[in-house]
C-alpha positions in Angstrom: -16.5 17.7 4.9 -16.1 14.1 4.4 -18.9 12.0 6.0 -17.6 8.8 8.5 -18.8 5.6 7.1 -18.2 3.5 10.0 -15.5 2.5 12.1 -13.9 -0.9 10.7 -11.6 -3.1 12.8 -10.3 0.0 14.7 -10.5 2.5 12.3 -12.7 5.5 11.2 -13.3 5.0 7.5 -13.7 7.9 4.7 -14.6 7.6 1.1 -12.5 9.4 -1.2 -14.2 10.3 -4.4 -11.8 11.6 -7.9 -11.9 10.6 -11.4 -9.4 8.4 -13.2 -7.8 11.3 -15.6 -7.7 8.7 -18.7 -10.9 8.4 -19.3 -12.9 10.1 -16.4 -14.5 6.9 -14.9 -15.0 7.2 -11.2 -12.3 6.4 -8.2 -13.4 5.3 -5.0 -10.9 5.0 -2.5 -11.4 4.4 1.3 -8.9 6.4 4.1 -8.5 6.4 7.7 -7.9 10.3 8.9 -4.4 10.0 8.3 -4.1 7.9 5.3 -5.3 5.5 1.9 -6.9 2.4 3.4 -8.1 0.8 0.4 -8.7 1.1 -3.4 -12.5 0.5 -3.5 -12.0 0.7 -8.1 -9.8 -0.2 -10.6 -9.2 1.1 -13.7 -9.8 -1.7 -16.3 -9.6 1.2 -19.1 -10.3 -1.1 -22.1 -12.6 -3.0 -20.7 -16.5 -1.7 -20.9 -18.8 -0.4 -18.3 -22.5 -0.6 -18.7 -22.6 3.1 -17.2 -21.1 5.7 -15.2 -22.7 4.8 -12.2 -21.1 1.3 -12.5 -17.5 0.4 -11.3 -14.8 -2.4 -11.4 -14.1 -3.3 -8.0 -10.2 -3.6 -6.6 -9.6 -7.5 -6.4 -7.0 -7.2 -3.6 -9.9 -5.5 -1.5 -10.5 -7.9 1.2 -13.8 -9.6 1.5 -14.3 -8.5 5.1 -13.7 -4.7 3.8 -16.0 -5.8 0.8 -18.5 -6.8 3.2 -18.6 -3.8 5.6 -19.3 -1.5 1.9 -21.9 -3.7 0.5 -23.8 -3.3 4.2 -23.3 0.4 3.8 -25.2 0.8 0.4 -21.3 1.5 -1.3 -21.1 -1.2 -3.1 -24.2 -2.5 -4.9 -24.5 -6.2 -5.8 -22.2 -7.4 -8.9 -23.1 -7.5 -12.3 -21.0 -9.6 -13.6 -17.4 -11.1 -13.2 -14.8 -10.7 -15.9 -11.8 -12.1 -16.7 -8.7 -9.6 -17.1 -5.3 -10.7 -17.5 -4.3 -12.9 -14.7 -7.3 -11.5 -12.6 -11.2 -12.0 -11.9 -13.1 -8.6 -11.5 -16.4 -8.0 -10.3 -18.9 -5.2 -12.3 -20.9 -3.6 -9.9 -23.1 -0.7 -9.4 -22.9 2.3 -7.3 -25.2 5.1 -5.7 -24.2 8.3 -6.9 -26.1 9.9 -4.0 -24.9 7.9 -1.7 -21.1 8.4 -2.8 -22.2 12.2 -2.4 -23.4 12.6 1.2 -20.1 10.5 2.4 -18.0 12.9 -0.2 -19.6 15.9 -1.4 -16.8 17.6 -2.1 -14.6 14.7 -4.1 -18.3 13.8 -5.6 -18.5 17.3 -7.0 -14.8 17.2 -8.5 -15.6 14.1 -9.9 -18.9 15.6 -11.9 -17.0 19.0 -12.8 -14.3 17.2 -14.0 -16.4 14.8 -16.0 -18.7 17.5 -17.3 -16.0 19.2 -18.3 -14.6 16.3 -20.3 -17.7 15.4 -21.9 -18.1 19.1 -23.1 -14.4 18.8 -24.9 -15.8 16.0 -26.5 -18.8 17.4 -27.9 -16.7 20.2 -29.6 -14.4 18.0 -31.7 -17.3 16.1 -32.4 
């Protein structure tokens, strides 16, 4: 069961934890009960991350929302900006334990998934 992060401007707020399918980095996605709120990632697949544990964060978040998940531990502080086509994209780091007790289930999906991944590579290695 998914853990309430906080009520924001009205609503209850969820994470939503997955993994991109193209190359397994983590999705963070926020949702009311009923539906998406806001993409917390983006996928800049050809762009580098220093580590798993470090995301690109959605530039049409809004600050406020930005805000609110850096006070929560979510978000940790950027890394570094990049440039990326016609955008500007913060690196940043996350908590993997705290993305697990707000969802353990999506969390777990996420490391199964990536595991599983990771092991297909090591074979055709």
């Amino acid at each position: 069961m998914k853990k309430l992060i906080g009520n924001y401007k009205g609503d209850n707020l969820y994470l939503t934890i997955a993994s991109y399918q193209n190359n397994n980095r983590i999705y963070i996605g926020v949702e009311t009960e009923e539906e998406l709120y806001a993409d917390v990632t983006i996928n800049l697949s050809d762009m580098y991350l220093l580590d798993d544990d470090y995301i690109f964060v959605n530039g049409d978040m809004t600050k406020d929302l930005r805000n609110f998940l850096e006070e929560k531990n979510i978000i940790g502080e950027t890394f570094t900006t990049i440039q990326y086509n016609m955008g500007r994209y913060d690196m940043a780091k996350v908590d993997f334990n705290i993305l697990k007790e707000y969802d353990p289930k999506g969390f777990k999906e996420y490391e199964k998934y990536n595991e599983s991944v990771n092991k297909d590579m090591e074979v055709e290695l």
